[in-house]
C-alpha positions in Angstrom: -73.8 -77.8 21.7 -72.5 -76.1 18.6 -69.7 -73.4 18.6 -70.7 -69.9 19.2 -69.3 -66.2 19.6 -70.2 -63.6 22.1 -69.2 -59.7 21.6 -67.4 -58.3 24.5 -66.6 -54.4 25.3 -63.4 -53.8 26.9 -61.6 -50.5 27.4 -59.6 -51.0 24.4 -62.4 -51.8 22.0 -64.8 -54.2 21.3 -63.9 -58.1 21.1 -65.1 -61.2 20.2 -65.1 -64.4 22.1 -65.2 -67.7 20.4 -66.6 -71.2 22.1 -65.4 -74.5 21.1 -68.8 -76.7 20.5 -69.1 -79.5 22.7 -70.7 -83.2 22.7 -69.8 -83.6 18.9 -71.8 -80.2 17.8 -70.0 -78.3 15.3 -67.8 -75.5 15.3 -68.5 -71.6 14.4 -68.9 -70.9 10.6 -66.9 -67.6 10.2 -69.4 -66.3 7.7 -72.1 -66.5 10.3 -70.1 -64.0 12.7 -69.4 -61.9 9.6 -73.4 -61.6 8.6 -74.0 -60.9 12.3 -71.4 -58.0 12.1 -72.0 -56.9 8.6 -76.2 -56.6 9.4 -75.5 -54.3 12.5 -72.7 -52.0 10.6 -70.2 -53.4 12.8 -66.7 -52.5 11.4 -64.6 -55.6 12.4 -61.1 -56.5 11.4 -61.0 -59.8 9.2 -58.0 -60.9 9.9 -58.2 -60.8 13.6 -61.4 -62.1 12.9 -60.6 -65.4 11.0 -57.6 -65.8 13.7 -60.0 -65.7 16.5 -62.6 -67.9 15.4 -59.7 -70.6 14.4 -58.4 -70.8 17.8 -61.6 -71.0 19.6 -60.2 -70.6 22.6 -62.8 -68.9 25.0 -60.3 -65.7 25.0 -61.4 -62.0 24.2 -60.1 -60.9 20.8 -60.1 -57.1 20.1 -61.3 -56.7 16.4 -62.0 -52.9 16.0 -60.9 -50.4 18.1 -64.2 -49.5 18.7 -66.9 -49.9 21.5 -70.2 -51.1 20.0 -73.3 -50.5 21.2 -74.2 -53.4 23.7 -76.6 -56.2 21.5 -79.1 -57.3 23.2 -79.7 -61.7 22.4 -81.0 -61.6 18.5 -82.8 -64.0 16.2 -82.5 -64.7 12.4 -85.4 -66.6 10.8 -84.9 -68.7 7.3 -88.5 -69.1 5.8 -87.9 -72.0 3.3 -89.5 -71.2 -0.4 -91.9 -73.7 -0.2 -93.4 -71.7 2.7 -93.6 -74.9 4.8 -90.3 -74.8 7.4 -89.3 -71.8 9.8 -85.8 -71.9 11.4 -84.4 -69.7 13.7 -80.8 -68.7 14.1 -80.1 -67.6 18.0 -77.3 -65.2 18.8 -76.3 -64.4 21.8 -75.9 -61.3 23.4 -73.1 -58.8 23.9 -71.3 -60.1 27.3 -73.7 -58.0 30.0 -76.8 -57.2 27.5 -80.3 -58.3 28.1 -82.5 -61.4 27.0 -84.6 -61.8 24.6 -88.0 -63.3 26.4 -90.1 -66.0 25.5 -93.0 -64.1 24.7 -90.8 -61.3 23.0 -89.7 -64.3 20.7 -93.4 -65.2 20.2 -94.5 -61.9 19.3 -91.9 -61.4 16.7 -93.8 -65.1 15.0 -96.9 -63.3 14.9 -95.7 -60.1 13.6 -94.3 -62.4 10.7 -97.9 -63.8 10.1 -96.2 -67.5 11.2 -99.5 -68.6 12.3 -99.5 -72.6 11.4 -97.6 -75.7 12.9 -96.0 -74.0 15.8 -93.1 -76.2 17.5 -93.7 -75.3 21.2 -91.8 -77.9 22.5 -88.6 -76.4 20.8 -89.3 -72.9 21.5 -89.5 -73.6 25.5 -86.1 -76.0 25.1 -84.5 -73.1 23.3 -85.1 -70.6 26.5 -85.0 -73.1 29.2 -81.3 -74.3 27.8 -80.3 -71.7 25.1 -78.0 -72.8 22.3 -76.8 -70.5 19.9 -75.6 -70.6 16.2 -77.7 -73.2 15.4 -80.8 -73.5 13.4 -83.7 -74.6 15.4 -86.8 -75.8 13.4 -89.6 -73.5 14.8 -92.5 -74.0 12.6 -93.8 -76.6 9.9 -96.4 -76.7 7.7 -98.6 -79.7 6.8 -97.7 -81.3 3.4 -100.6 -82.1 0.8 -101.2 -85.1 0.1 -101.3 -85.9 -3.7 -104.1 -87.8 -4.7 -104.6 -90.6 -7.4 -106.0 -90.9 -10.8 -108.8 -93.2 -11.5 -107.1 -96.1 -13.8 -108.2 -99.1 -15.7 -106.3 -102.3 -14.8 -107.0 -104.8 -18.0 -106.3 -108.5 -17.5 -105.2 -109.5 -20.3 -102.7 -108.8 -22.9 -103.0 -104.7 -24.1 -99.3 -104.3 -25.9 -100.0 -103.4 -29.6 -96.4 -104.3 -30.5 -95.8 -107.6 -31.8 -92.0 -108.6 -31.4 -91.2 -112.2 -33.3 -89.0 -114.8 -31.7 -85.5 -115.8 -33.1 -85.2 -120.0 -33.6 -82.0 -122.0 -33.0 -81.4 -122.2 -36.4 -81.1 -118.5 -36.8 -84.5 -118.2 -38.9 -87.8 -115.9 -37.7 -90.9 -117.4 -35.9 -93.3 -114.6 -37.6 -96.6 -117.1 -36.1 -95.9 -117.7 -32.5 -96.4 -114.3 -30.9 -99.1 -114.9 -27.7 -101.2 -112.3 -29.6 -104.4 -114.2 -29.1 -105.7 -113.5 -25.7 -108.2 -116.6 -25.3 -110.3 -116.3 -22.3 -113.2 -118.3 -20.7 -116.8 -117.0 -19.9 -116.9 -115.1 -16.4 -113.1 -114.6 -16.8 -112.4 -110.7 -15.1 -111.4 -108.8 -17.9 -111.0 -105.5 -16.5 -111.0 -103.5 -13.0 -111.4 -99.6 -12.2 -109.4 -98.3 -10.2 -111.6 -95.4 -9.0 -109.5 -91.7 -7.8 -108.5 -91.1 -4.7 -109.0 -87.0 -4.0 -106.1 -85.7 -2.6 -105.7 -84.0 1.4 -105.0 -79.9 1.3 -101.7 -79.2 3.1 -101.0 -75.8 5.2 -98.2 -74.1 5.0 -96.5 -71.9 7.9 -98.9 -68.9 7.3 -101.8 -70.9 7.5 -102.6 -70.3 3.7 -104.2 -73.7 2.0 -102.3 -75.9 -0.2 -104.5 -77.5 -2.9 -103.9 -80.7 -4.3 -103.6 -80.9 -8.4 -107.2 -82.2 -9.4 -107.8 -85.9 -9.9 -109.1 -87.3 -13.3 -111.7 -90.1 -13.4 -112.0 -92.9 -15.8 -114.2 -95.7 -16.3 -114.4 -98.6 -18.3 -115.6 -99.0 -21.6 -117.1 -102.2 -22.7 -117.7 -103.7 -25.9 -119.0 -106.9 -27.4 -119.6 -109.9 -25.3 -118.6 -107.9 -21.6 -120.5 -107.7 -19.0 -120.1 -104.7 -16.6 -120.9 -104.5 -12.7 -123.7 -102.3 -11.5 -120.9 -100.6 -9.7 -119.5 -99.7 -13.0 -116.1 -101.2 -11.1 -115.4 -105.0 -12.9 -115.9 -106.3 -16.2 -116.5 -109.8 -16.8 -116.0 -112.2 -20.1 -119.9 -112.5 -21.7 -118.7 -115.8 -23.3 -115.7 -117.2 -24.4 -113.5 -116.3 -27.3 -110.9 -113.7 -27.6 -110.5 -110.4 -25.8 -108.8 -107.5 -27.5 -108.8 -103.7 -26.5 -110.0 -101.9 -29.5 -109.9 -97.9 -29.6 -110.5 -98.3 -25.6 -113.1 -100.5 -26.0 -112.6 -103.9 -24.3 -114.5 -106.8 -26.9 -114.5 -110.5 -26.7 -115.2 -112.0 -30.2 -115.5 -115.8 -31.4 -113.8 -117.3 -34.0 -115.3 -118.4 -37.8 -113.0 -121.2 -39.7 -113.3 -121.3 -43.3 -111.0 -123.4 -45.4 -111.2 -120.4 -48.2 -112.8 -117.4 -49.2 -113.7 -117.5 -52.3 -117.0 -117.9 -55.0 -117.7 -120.6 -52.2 -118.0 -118.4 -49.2 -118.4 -114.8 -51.0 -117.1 -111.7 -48.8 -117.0 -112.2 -45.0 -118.0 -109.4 -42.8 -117.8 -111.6 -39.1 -118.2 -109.6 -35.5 -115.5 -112.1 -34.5 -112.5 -113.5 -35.0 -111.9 -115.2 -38.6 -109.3 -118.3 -39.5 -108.8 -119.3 -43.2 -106.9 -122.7 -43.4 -107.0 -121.8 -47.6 -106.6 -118.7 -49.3 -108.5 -115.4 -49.5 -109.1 -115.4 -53.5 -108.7 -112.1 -55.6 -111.0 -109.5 -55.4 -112.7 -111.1 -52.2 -112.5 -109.5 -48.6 -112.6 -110.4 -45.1 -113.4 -108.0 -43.0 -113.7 -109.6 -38.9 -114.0 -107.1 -35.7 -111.6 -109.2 -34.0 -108.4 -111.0 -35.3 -107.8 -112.6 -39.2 -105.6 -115.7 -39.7 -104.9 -116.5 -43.6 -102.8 -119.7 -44.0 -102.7 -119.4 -47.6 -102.1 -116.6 -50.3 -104.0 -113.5 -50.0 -103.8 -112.0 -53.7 -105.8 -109.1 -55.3 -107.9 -109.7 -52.0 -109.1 -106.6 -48.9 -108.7 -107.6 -45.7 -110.0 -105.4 -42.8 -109.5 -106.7 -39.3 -110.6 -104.8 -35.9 -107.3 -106.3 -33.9 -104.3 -108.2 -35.4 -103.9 -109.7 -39.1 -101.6 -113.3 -39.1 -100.6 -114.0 -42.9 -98.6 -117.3 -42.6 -97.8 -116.8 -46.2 -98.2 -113.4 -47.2 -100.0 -110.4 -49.3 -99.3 -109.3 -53.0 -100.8 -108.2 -56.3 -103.0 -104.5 -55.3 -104.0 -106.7 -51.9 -105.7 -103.9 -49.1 -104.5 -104.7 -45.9 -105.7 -102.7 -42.9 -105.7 -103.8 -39.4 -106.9 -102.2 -36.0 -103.8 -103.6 -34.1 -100.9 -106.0 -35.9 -99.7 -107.3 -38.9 -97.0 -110.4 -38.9 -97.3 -111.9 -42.3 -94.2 -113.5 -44.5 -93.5 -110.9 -46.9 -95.4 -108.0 -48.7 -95.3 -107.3 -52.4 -97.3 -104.2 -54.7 -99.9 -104.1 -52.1 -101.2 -101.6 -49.3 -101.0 -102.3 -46.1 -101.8 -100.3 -43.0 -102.0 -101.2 -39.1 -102.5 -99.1 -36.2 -100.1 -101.6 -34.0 -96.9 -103.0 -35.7 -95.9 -104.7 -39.0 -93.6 -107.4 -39.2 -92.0 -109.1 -42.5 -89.4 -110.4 -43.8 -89.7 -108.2 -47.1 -91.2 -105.4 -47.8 -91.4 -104.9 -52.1 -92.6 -101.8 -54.1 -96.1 -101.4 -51.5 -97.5 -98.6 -49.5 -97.2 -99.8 -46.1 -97.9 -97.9 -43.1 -97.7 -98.4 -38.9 -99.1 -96.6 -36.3 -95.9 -98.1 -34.4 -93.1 -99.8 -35.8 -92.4 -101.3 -39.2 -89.6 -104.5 -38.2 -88.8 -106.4 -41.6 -85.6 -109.1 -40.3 -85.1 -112.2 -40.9 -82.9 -114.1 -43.4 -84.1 -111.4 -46.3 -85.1 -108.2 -44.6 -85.3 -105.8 -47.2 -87.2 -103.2 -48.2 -87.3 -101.8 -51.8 -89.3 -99.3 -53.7 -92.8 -98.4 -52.7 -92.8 -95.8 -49.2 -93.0 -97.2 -45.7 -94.3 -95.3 -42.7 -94.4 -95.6 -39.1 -94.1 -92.8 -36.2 -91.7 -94.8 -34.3 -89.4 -96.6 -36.0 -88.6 -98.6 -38.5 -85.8 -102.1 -38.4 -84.5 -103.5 -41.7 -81.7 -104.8 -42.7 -81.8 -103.7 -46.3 -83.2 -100.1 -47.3 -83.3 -99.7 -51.6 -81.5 -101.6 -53.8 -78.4 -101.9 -55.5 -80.3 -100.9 -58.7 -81.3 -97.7 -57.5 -85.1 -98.5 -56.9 -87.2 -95.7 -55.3 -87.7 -96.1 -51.4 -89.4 -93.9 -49.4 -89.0 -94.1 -45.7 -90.6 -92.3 -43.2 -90.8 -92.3 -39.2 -92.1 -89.8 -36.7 -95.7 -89.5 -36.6 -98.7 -91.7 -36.8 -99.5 -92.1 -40.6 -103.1 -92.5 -39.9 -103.2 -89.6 -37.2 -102.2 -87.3 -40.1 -104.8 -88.6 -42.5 -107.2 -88.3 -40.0 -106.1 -84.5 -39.8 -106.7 -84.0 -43.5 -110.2 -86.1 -43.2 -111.4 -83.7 -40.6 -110.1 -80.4 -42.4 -111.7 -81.4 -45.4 -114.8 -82.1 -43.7 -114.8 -78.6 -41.4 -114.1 -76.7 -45.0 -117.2 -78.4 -46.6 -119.6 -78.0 -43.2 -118.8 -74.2 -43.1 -119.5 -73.7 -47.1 -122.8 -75.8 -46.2 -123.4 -73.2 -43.4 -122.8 -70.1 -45.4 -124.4 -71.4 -48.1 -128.0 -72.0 -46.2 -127.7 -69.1 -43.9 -129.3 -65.7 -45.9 -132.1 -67.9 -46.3 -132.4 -68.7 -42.5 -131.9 -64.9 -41.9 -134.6 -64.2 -44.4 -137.5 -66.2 -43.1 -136.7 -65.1 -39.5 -137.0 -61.3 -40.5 -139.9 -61.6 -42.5 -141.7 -64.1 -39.7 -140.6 -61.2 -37.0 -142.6 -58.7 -39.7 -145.7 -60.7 -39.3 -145.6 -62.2 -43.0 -147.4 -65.2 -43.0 -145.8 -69.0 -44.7 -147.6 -71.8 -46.0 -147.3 -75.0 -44.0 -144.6 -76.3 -46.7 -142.4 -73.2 -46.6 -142.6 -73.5 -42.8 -141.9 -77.5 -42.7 -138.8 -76.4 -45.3 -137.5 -73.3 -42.7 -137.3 -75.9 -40.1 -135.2 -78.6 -42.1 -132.5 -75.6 -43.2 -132.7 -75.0 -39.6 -132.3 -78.2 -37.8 -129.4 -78.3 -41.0 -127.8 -75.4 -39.7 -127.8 -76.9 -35.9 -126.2 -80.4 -36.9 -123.6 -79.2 -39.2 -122.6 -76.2 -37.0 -122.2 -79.3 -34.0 -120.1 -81.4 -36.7 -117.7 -78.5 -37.0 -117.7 -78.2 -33.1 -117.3 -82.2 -32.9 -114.5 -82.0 -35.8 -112.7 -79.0 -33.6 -113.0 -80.5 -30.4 -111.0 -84.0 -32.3 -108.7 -81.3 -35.1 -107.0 -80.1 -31.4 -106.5 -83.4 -29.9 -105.0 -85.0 -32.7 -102.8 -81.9 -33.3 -101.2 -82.2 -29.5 -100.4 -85.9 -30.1 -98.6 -84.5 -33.2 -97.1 -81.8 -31.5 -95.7 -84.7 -28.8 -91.9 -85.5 -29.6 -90.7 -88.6 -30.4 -87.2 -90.2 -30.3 -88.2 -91.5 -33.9 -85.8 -93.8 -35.8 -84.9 -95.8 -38.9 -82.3 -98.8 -38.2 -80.0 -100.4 -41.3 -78.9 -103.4 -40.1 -77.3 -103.9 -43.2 -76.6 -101.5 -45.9 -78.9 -98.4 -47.1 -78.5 -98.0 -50.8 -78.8 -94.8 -53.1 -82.0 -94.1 -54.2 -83.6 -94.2 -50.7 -85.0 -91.0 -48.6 -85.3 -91.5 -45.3 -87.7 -88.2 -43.6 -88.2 -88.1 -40.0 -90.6 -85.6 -39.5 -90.4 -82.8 -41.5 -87.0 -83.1 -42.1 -85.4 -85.6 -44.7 -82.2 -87.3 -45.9 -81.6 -88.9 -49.8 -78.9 -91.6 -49.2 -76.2 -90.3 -52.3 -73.8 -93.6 -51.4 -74.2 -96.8 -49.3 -74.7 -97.0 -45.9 -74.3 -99.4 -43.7 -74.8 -100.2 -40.2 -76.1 -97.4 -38.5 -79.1 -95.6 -37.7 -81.0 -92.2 -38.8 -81.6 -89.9 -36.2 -82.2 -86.1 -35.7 -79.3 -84.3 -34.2 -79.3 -80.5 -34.3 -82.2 -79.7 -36.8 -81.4 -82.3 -39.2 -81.6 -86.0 -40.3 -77.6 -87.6 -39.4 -76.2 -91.2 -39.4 -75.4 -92.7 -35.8 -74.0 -95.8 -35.2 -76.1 -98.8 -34.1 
């Protein structure tokens, strides 16, 4: 039993009477007689106060001169702010004063409205054996239960980041990077985890607790899947390689070619495409799934749905776009542009952007003149040159998510100058129809194409909107963006991160740009 007090009246005043707690229950908390005393007005002596609680000794200790009113046996109830727990505090009465009853105790629950999760077995062990100055759980509430979102387990390989592997000699391994997901026909490609709703709780006043709301999914398939009735699996059509592209899941084959050239002409392949040669200049591949060059690609376009493996590398006004990676050896007055990562060992005077990082190591690693973009980050061990070239670098957003902005605002300007520019002739043959003038079938047939006009370009705007606000709250996410000199940063390089930028005056070396406090600074690595 915990500690306690009791008030006594005496002849000389009113007293207090402290018990020692017994069976390893803990003593009397001063402040809880002083809250007692200081809710019913009760002038009390501190001192005498603190001295008699201390000692615990079962003796009367005058503390005001005094005689109180007797107190009948009182309650203090702590509702918790969650609404979900009731305690009450019991405190005993003055020494001769009346009992509180059990059903005086219940009526004071209902008066509070504490309707839900009753504890009845504590409430009869409280006046059956009372114990006082301690806090007795007297009502809890039923916790929701949170439910699931629906979720898409892919069984394969999903990561858009391609890292390369360090040899023993010290040297890169650009070409061995697992990112070709072969697979067999039949193989399970994909499961959906369907949501699980979650359970209201009830909190002590009987008021409903809802759950947050559960969001569904489902998968998408592509090329070459084949999805369950139940909409739940999704199975390999054939074999080849699987790739997850823009939430589509697509299994493509693979077409070898030894070059591409006046021999093959341009390729445009559903699948995967390997060239053992090299893509001649002014010749493009474009493949859904993955492109392999093992030769040159000069003056050439290469458009690939997933990753982009040049063993040698890209140069000479070469177009380089890929829908996930690029790993290729270096990169030289071309354009090149991936939604996953790009990894070289040299970047030189190109226009290179990644949706991701941009990593260029290895025994090189430098990357001068030309601007290179990623929303991420961005590794090199050499940034400009020692003769000053021109290097642009920039990090924090997705290149291609802000020309996609641009796209779309150009597109919403031109749909609404479509719109204005179609709509006093709309208004006119409506108000001349609604006077009863009557239209040749040709002016009718034309009213109806400015109308049906009207409709799509007024849902392209709506369509535009709907995608203008999504990709503007991906913007708006932050990102602990961040370009990394492993080396040394020379003058003549401008590193932004965001909207905020930094022109390198003198070498750096070592360290890392970062924003701190509203600007871009140099940390070390």
């Amino acid at each position: 039993m915990n500690g306690y007090f009791q008030l006594v009246n005496t002849p000389q005043g009113t007293g207090i009477r402290i018990y020692a707690p017994t069976d390893g229950g803990k003593p009397l908390n001063v402040n809880d007689v002083r809250e007692y005393l200081d809710e019913r007005k009760i002038q009390y002596d501190v001192i005498k106060l603190n001295d008699a609680v201390t000692k615990s000794d079962a003796n009367v200790y005058i503390f005001t001169e005094t005689q109180v009113h007797p107190e009948r046996e009182g309650v203090k109830f702590d509702v918790s702010k969650d609404k979900m727990t009731v305690t009450a505090f019991f405190y005993p009465p003055t020494e001769g004063a009346q009992l509180m009853t059990e059903n005086e105790f219940r009526s004071s629950i209902a008066y509070r409205k504490i309707t839900y999760g009753i504890q009845d077995e504590n409430i009869k062990a409280f006046f059956e054996h009372r114990e006082y100055c301690k806090e007795i759980l007297i009502a809890q509430g039923k916790e929701v239960v949170q439910g699931k979102n629906a979720y898409v387990e892919y069984h394969f390989n999903t990561n858009l980041r391609a890292r390369p592997t360090l040899k023993e000699d010290g040297s890169v391994d650009y070409f061995h990077l697992n990112l070709i997901n072969n697979i067999n026909e039949g193989d399970l490609l994909a499961t959906l985890h369907k949501e699980i709703p979650g359970v209201p709780g009830i909190n002590v006043f009987g008021e409903n607790i809802k759950p947050a709301v559960v969001k569904p999914s489902h998968i998408r398939a592509g090329k070459n899947t084949i999805l369950s009735e139940d909409k739940l699996t999704l199975k390999a059509g054939k074999s080849g390689h699987v790739t997850l592209s823009e939430g589509k899941v697509v299994v493509s084959d693979v077409l070898q070619l030894e070059n591409v050239d006046v021999a093959t002409g341009n390729i445009d392949y559903e699948g995967s495409v390997e060239v053992n040669g090299v893509v001649a200049t002014n010749f493009s591949v474009k493949a859904g799934g993955n492109i392999i060059v093992r030769g040159i690609v000069e003056g050439a376009v290469l458009d690939a749905g997933a990753d982009i493996i040049l063993e040698c590398g890209a140069k000479a006004g070469g177009n380089i776009k890929a829908g996930g990676n690029i790993v290729t050896r270096f990169i030289e007055n071309a354009n090149v542009s991936a939604r996953g990562c790009i990894t070289s060992e040299c970047i030189l005077h190109s226009n290179v952007s990644s949706g991701t990082e941009v990593n260029v190591t290895g025994r090189r690693g430098f990357i001068a003149g030309g601007r290179v973009s990623a929303a991420d980050k961005i590794q090199a061990k050499v940034l400009g040159s020692e003769m000053g070239a021109n290097t642009i670098i920039e990090v924090g957003a997705d290149p291609q998510l802000k020309q996609r902005l641009k796209e779309l605002q150009k597109e919403m300007t031109e749909a609404q100058k479509s719109i204005e520019s179609i709509k006093p002739t709309i208004e006119g043959f409506t108000k001349m129809l609604k006077a009863g003038v009557k239209f040749s079938p040709q002016q009718v047939e034309s009213a109806k194409k400015l109308i049906e006009l009207n409709k799509t370009l007024t849902e392209q705007i709506q369509d535009d909107s709907e995608e203008y606000a999504n990709l503007m709250e991906r913007l708006a996410e932050a990102k602990e963006a961040e370009v990394v000199v492993e080396g040394t940063a020379y003058p003549g390089t401008t590193v932004n991160i965001g909207e905020l930028s930094m022109i390198v005056k003198k070498p750096v070396q070592y360290s890392k740009f970062v924003v701190r406090e509203g600007d871009v600074r140099l940390a070390p690595i």
